[in-house]
C-alpha positions as CSV (number, residue, x, y, z in Angstrom):
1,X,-153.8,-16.0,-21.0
2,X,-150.9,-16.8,-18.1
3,X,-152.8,-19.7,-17.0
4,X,-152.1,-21.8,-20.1
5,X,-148.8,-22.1,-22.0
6,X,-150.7,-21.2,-25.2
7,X,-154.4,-20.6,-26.4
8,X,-154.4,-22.1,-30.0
9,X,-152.8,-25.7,-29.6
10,X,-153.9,-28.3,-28.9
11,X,-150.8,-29.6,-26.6
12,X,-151.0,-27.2,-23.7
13,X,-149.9,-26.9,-19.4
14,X,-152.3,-25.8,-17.0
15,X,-150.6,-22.8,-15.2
16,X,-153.5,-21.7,-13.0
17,X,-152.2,-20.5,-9.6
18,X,-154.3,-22.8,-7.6
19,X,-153.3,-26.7,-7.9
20,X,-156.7,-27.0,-7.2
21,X,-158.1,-25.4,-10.3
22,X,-155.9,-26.8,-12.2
23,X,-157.3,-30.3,-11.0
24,X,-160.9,-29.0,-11.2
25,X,-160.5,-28.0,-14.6
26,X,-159.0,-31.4,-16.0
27,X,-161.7,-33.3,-14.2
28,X,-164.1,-31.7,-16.5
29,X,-162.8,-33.4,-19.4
30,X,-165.0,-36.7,-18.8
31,X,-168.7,-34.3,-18.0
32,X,-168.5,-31.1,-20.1
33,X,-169.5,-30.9,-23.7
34,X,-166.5,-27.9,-24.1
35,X,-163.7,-29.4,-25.8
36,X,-161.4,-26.5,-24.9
37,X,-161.0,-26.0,-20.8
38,X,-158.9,-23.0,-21.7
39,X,-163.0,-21.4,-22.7
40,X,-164.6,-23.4,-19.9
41,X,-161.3,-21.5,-17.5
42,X,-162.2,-17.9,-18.5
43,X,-166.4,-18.8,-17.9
44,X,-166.6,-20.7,-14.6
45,X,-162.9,-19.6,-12.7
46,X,-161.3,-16.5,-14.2
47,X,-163.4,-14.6,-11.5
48,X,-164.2,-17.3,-9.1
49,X,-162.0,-17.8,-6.7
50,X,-164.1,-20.6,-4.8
51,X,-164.8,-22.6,-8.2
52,X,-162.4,-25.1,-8.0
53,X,-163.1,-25.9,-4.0
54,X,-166.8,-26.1,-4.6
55,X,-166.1,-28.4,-7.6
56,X,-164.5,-31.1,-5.7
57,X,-166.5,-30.4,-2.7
58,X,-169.6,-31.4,-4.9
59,X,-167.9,-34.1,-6.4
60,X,-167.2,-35.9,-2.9
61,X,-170.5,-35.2,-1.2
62,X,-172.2,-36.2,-4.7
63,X,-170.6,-38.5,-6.3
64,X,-168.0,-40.0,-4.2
65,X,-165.5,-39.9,-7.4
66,X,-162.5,-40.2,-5.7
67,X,-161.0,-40.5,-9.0
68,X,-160.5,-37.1,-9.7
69,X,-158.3,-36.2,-6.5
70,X,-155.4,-38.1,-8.7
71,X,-155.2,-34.6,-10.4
72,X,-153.7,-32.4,-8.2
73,X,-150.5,-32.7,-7.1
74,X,-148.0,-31.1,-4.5
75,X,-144.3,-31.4,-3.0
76,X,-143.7,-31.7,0.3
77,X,-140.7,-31.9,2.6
78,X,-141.2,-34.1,5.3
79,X,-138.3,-33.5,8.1
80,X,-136.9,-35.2,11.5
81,X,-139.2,-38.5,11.1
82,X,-138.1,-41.8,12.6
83,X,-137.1,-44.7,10.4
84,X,-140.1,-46.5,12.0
85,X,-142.7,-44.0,10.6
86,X,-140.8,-43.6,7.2
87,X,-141.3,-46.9,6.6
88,X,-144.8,-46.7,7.0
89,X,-144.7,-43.5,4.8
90,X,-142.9,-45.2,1.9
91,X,-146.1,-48.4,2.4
92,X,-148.0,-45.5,0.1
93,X,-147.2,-47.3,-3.1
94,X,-148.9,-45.7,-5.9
95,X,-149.2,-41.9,-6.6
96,X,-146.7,-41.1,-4.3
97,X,-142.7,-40.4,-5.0
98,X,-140.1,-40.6,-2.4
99,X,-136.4,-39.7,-2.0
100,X,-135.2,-40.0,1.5
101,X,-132.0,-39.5,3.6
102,X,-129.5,-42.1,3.1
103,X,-127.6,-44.0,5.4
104,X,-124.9,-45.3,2.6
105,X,-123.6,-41.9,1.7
106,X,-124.2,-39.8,4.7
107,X,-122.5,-39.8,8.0
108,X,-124.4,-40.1,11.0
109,X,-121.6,-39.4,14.0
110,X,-122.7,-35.0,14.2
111,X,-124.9,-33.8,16.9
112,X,-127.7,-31.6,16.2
113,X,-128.5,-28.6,19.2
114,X,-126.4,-31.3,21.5
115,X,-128.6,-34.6,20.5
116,X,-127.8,-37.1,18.3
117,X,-130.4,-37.6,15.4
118,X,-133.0,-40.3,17.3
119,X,-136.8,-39.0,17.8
120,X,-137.3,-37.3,21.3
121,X,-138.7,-40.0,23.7
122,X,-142.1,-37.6,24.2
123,X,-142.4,-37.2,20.4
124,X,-142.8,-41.3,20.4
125,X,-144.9,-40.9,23.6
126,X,-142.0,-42.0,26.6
127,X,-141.8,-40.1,29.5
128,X,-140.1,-40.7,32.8
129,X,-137.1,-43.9,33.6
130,X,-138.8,-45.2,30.5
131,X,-137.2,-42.2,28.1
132,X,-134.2,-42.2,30.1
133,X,-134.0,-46.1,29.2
134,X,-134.9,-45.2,25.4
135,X,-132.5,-41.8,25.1
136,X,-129.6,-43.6,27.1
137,X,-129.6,-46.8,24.6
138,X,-129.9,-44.7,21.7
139,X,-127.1,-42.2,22.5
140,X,-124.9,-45.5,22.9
141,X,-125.5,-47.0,19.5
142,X,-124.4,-43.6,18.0
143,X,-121.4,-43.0,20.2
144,X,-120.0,-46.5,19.4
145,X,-121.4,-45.6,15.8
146,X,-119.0,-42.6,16.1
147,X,-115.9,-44.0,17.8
148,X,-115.7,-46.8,15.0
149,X,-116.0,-44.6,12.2
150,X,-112.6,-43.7,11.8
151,X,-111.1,-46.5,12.9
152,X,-113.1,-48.2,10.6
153,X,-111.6,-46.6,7.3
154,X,-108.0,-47.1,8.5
155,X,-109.1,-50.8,8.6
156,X,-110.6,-50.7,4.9
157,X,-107.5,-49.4,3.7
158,X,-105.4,-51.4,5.2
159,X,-107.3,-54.6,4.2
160,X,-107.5,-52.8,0.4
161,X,-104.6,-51.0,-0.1
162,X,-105.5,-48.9,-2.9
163,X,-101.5,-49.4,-4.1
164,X,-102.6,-53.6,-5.0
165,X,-105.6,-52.0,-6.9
166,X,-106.1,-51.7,-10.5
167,X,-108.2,-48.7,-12.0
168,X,-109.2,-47.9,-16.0
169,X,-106.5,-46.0,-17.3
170,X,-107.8,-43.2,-20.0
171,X,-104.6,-43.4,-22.2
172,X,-104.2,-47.8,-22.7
173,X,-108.7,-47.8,-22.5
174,X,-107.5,-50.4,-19.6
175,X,-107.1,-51.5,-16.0
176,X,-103.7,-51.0,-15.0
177,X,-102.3,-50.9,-11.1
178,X,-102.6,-47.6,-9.2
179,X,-98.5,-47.1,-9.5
180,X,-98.7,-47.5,-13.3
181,X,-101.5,-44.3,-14.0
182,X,-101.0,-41.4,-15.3
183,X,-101.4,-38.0,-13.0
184,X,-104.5,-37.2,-13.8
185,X,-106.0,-40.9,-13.8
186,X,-104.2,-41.2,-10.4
187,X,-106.0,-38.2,-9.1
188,X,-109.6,-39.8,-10.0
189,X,-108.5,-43.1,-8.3
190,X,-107.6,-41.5,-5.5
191,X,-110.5,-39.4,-5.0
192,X,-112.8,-42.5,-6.5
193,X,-111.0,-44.8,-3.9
194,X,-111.6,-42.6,-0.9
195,X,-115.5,-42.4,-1.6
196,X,-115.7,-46.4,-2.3
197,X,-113.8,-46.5,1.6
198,X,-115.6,-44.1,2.9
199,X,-119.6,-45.7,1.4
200,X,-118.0,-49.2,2.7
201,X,-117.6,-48.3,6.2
202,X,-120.6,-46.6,6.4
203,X,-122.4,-49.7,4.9
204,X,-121.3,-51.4,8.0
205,X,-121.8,-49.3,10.4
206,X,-125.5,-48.4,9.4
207,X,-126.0,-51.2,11.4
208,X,-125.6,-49.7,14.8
209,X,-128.5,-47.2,13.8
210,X,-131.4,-47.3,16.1
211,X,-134.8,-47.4,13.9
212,X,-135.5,-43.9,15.9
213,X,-133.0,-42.6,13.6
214,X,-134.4,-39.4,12.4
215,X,-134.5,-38.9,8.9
216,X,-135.6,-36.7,5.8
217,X,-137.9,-37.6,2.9
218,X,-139.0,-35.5,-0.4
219,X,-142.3,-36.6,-1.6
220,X,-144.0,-35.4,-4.8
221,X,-147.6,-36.6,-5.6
222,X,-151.2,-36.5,-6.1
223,X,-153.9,-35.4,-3.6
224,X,-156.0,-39.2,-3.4
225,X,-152.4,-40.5,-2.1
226,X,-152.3,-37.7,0.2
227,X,-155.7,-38.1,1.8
228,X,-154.5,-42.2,2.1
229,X,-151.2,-41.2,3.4
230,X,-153.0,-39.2,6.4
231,X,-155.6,-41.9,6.9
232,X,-152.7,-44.3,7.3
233,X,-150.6,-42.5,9.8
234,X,-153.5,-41.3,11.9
235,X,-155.0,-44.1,12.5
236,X,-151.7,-46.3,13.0
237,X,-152.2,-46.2,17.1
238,X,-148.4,-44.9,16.3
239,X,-147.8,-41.1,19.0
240,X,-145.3,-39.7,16.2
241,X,-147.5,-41.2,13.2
242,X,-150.2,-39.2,14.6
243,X,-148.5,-36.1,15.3
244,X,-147.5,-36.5,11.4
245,X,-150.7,-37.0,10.0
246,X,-152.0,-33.7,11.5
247,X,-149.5,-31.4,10.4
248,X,-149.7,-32.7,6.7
249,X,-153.0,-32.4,7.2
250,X,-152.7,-28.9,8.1
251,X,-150.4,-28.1,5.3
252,X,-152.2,-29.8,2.4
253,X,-155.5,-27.9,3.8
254,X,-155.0,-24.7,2.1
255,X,-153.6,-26.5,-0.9
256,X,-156.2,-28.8,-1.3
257,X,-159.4,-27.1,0.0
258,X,-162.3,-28.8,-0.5
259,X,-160.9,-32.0,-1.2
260,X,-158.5,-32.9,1.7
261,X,-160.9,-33.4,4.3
262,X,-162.0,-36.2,2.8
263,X,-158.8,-37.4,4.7
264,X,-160.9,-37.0,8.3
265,X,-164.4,-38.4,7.3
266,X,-166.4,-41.0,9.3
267,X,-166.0,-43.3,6.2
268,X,-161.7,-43.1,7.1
269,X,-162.3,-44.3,10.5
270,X,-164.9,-46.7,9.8
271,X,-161.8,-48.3,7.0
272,X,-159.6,-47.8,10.2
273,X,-161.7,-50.1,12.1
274,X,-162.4,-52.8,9.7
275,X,-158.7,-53.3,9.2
276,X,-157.8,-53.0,13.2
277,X,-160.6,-55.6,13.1
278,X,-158.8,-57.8,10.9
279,X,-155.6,-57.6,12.4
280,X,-157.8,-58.8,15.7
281,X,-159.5,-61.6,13.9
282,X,-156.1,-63.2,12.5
283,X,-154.2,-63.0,15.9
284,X,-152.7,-66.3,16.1
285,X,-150.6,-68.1,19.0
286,X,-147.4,-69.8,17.7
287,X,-144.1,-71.2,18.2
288,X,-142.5,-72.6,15.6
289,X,-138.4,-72.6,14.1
290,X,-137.4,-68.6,13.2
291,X,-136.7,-68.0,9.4
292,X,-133.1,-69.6,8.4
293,X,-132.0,-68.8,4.5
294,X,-131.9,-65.3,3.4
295,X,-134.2,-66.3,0.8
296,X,-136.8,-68.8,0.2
297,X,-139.5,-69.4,-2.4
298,X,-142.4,-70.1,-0.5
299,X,-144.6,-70.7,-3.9
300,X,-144.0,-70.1,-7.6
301,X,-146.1,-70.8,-10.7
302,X,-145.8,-74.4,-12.3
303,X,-142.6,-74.6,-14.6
304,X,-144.9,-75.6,-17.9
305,X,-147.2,-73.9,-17.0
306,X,-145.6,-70.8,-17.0
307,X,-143.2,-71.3,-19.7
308,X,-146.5,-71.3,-22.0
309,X,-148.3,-68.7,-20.6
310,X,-145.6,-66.2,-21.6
311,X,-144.8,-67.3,-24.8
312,X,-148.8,-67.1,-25.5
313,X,-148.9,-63.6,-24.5
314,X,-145.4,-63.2,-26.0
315,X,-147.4,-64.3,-29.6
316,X,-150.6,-62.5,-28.2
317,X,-149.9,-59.5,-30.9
318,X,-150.6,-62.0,-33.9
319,X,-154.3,-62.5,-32.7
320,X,-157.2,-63.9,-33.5
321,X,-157.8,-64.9,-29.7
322,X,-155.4,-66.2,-26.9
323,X,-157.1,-69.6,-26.8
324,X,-156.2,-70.5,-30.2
325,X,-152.5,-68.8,-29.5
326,X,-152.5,-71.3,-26.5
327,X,-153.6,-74.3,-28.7
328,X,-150.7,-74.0,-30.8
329,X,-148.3,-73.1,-27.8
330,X,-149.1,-76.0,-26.2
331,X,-147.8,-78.3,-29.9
332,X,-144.2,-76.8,-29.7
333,X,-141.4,-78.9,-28.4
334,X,-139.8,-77.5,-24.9
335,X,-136.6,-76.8,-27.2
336,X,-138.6,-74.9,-29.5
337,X,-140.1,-72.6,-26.5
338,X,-137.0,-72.3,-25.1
339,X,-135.2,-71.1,-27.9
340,X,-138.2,-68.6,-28.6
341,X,-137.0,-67.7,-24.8
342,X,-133.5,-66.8,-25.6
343,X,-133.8,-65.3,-28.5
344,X,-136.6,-62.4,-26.6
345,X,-133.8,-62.5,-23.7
346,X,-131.1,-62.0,-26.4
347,X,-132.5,-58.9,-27.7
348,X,-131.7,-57.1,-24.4
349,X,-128.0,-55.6,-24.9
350,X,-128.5,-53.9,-21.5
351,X,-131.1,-54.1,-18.3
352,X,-132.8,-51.1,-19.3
353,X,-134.4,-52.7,-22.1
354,X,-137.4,-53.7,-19.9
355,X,-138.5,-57.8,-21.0
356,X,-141.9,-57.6,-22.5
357,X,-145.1,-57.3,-20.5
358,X,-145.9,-61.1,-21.1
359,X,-143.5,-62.0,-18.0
360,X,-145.4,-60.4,-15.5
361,X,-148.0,-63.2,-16.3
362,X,-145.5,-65.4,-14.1
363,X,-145.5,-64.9,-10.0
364,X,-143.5,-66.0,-6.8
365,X,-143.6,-65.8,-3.3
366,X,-140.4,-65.1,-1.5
367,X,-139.9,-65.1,2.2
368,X,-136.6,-63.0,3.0
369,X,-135.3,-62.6,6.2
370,X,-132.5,-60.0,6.1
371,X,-132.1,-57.3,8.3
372,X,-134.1,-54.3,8.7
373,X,-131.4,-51.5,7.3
374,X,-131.8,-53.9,4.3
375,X,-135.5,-53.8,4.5
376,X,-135.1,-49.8,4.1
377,X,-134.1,-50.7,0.2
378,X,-136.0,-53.3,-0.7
379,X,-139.1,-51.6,0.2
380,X,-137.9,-48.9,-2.2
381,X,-139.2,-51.1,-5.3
382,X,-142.8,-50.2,-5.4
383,X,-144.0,-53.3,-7.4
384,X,-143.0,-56.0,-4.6
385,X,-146.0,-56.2,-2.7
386,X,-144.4,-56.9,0.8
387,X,-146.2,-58.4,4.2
388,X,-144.6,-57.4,7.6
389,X,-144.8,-57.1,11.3
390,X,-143.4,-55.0,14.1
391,X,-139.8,-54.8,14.1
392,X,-138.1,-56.7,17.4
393,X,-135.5,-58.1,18.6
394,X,-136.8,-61.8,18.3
395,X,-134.8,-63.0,14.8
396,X,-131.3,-62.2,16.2
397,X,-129.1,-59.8,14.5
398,X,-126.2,-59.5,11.7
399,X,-123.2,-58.9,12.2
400,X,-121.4,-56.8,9.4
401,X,-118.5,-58.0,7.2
402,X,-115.6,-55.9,8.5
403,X,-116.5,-55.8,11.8
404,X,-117.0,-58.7,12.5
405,X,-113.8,-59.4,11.0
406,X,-112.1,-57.4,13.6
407,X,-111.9,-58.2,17.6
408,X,-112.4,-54.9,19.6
409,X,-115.1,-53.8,16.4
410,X,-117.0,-56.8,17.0
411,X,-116.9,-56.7,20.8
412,X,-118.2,-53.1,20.7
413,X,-120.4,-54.0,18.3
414,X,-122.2,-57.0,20.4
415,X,-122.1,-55.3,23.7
416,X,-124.3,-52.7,21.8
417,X,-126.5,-55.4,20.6
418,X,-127.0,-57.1,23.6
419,X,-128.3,-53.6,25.2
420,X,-130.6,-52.9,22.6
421,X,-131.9,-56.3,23.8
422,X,-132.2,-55.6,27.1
423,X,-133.8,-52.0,26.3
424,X,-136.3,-53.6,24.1
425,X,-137.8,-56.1,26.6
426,X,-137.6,-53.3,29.2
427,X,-139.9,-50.7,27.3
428,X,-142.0,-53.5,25.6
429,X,-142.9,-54.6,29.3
430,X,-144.1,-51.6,30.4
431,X,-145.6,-49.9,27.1
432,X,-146.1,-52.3,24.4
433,X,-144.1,-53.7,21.2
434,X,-145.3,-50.7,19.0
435,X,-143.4,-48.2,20.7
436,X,-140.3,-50.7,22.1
437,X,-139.6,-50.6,18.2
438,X,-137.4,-47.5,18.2
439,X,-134.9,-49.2,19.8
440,X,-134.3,-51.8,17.8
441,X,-130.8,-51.0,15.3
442,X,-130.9,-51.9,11.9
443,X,-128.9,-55.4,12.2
444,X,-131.5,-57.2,14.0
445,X,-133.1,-59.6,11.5
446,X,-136.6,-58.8,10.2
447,X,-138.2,-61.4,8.0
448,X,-140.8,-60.3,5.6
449,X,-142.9,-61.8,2.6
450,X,-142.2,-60.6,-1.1
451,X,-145.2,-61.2,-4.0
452,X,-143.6,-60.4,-7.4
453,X,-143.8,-61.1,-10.7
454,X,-141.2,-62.2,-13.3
455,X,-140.4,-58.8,-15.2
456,X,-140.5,-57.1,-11.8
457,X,-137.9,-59.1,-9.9
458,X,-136.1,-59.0,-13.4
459,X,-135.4,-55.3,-12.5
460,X,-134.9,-55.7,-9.1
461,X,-132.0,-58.4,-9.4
462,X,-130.6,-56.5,-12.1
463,X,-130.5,-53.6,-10.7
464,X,-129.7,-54.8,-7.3
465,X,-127.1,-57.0,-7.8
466,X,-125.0,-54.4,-9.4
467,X,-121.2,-53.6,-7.9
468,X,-122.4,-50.7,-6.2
469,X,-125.2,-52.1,-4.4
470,X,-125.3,-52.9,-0.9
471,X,-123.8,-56.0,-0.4
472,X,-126.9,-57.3,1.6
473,X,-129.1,-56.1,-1.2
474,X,-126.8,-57.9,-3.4
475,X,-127.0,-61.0,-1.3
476,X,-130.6,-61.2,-1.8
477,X,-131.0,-60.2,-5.1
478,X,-128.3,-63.8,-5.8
479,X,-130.6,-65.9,-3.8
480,X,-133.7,-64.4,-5.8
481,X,-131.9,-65.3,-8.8
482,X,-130.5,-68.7,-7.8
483,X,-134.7,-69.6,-6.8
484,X,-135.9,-69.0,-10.2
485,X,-133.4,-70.4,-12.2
486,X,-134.4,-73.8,-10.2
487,X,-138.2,-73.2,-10.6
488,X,-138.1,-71.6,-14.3
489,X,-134.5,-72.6,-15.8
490,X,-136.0,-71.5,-19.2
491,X,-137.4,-67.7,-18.5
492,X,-134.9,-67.6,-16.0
493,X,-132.4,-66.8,-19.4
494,X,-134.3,-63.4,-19.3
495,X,-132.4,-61.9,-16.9
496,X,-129.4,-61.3,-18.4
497,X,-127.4,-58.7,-16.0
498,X,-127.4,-60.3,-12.9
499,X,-123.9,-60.0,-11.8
500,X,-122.9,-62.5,-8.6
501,X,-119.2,-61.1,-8.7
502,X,-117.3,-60.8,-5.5
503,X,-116.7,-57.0,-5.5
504,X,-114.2,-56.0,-2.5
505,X,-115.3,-51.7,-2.9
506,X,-118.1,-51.9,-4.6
507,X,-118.5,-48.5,-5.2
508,X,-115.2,-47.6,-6.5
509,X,-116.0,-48.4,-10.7
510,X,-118.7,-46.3,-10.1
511,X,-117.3,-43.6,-8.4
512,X,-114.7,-43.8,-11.2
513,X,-117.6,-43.2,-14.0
514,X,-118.4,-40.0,-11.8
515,X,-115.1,-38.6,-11.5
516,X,-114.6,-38.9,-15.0
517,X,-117.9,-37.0,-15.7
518,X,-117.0,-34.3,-13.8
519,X,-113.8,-33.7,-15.2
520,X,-114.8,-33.6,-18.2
521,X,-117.9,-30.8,-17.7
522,X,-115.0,-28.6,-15.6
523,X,-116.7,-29.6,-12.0
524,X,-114.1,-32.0,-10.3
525,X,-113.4,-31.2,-7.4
């Protein structure tokens, strides 16, 4: 039987051709009194090719179970999207994976059919002087994106020679200077210096990039995400949202049959309503001072409080009941809990040994206003529940280490600014803030809100404070750590790999590791 990997184990995959058979047939697990789909397979589908659609069909008009949607899956390649509406993609938290285009390692100075890559004004819904407006700032910001990038790596490598460097040398296990390495270790230096120039200059000049910047995302997940996916984008009041939601409508149709259109009901726009309602009913009038730290900790749990909620749940194991764990919690000494603190955080030789699930008893609110090409990675970490508004132009913008560091860089890159400026109020006059978005480069500043808890942000600083990082990401991941440490100095010992070095290429240890790698499987380049 092809459909299944075998018919007399227990342990099996689902090989029907149909994703939606397959999710039919798993869904019958929790109603059928078969304990073997692979017989239930050969009675109800083997020659129906309509079982699994009516299945779900019934299941919706029935029951309502959207539960069961969570068992089919598909791929899909989503291609030539703004950075405005990939944002709003990538809001999808659970059920759906991403992988997008990156503006780190790949160069955005090419033409495509004679356009840079920036949505066409009528896919975003311009038309007329207002597109002209829209397409003449936009080709700007990646012409001067274009002239500096050349100009820019001369610069790096003239402010980091790679000759006052050090790299690992593979005979003495050691760094050593470049002029001191052998051939071979001089060839991976070389070629791991040039990357670490080359991922540097494009860190700064990301920030030229318009948020119409088109780019690419692979997404991999279940059909319930799907169908919330499509709700979200088309009824976002967004003309290239919309035009999105309809075509992966129309691709996941056949795919999905019986179950997608659940995507389209009354009972999505009636949810569409209710929240444009509440977006309506919390409009608020306000001036007030902008944002000034990168970071700030709006709110964070009370330092004792905390300390002994996680060491209850830490003993929670033991039993008999967590009241009784919490009575004699609350009789150590604050030197005995912190000790029982480090010697958890001790434990973890390295930051993929995850702290224990006890620390996401602990929670903080962080307000961080960095700028939106920054935004783009931290809204990559799923489990920080983030609050925004429309991108503008109203928080002022970054200026970029290196370029700003340099006079006819930083002149370009200002007089580029101040148009996106102008271009912003211009087409925000005459059609709205939604759409004046796409003009708005990736410097300008857009504070957000953060909600996360303790073994969370543990990752995320960890991670993102690593030399390779991005230095803004690495920025904020500092200030994170710098917050909690004043808040919660004693579960503030968990995270243990937060590194606040001063890395000049960040890159270039890692691009070492790699070069290494492939020389040694025979694929160096």
């Amino acid at each position: 039987m092809e459909e299944f990997s075998n018919t007399d184990d227990d342990v099996f995959l689902v090989r029907t051709k149909r994703m939606i058979d397959r999710g039919a047939l798993l869904s019958r697990y929790s109603r059928t009194a078969s304990l073997d789909i692979r017989d239930l397979y050969a009675r109800e589908f083997a020659n129906n090719e309509k079982r699994g659609t009516e299945f779900y069909k019934k299941v919706f008009i029935e029951y309502g179970d959207e539960s069961v949607s969570e068992l089919v899956t598909a791929q899909m390649a989503i291609q030539n999207v703004s950075n405005i509406v990939s944002k709003k993609i990538e809001e999808i938290r659970v059920g759906l994976s991403f992988l997008e285009k990156s503006s780190r390692y790949v160069r955005y100075d090419k033409k495509v059919n004679g356009r840079f890559l920036f949505a066409d004004p009528g896919k975003i819904g311009l038309s007329g002087k207002a597109a002209d407006e829209y397409s003449g700032l936009c080709t700007s910001l990646f012409e001067t994106y274009s002239e500096l990038y050349e100009p820019m790596l001369h610069s790096l490598k003239k402010m980091y020679p790679i000759e006052e460097m050090d790299f690992m040398s593979s005979d003495e296990g050691k760094y050593i200077p470049y002029g001191n390495l052998s051939e071979q270790d001089m060839a991976i230096a070389k070629k791991s210096y040039d990357s670490s120039v080359r991922s540097r200059g494009l860190d700064d000049l990301r920030f030229l990039l318009p948020a119409s910047t088109l780019t690419n995302i692979g997404i991999s997940g279940n059909g319930r995400s799907y169908i919330e996916l499509i709700k979200k984008l088309k009824y976002s009041g967004d003309t290239e949202a919309e035009i999105l939601a309809e075509k992966i409508y129309r691709e996941l149709l056949n795919e999905f049959p019986g179950l997608i259109e659940n995507a389209v009901t009354q009972r999505s726009q009636d949810i569409a309503n209710y929240e444009t309602e509440v977006v309506k009913a919390t409009m608020l009038e306000i001036q007030g001072k902008m944002p000034a730290p990168t970071v700030s900790l709006v709110s964070g749990d009370d330092r004792n409080a905390a300390l002994d909620r996680v060491i209850t749940l830490l003993f929670y194991h033991n039993g008999p009941s967590i009241s009784t764990i919490g009575n004699r919690v609350a009789s150590m000494s604050i030197a005995d809990k912190k000790n029982l603190i480090s010697r958890v955080a001790q434990l973890r030789t390295n930051r993929k040994m995850k702290p224990p699930r006890a620390f996401e008893a602990v929670n903080y609110l962080f307000e961080v206003n960095t700028n939106y090409g920054a935004f783009r990675d931290l809204q990559r970490h799923r489990f920080l529940s983030i609050i925004r508004s429309q991108l503008s132009t109203a928080y002022g913008y970054d200026i970029p280490e290196v370029i700003g560091q340099i006079e006819e860089y930083r002149n370009k890159f200002v007089n580029a600014m101040e148009k996106a400026k102008r271009a912003y109020s211009l087409i925000k006059e005459k059609h709205g803030s939604n759409i004046a978005q796409y003009v708005v480069p990736y410097a300008f500043r857009y504070p957000v809100t953060v909600g996360v808890n303790l073994r969370e942000v543990t990752y995320f600083i960890e991670l993102r404070s690593t030399p390779q990082a991005h230095y803004d990401l690495r920025n904020i991941s500092a200030e994170m750590f710098k917050c909690i440490k004043t808040v919660h100095p004693e579960l503030s010992e968990i995270i243990r790999f937060a590194d606040t070095g001063h890395y000049e290429l960040g890159r270039i240890m890692a691009e070492q590791r790699k070069e290494r790698k492939l020389l040694g499987s025979g694929n160096s380049s």
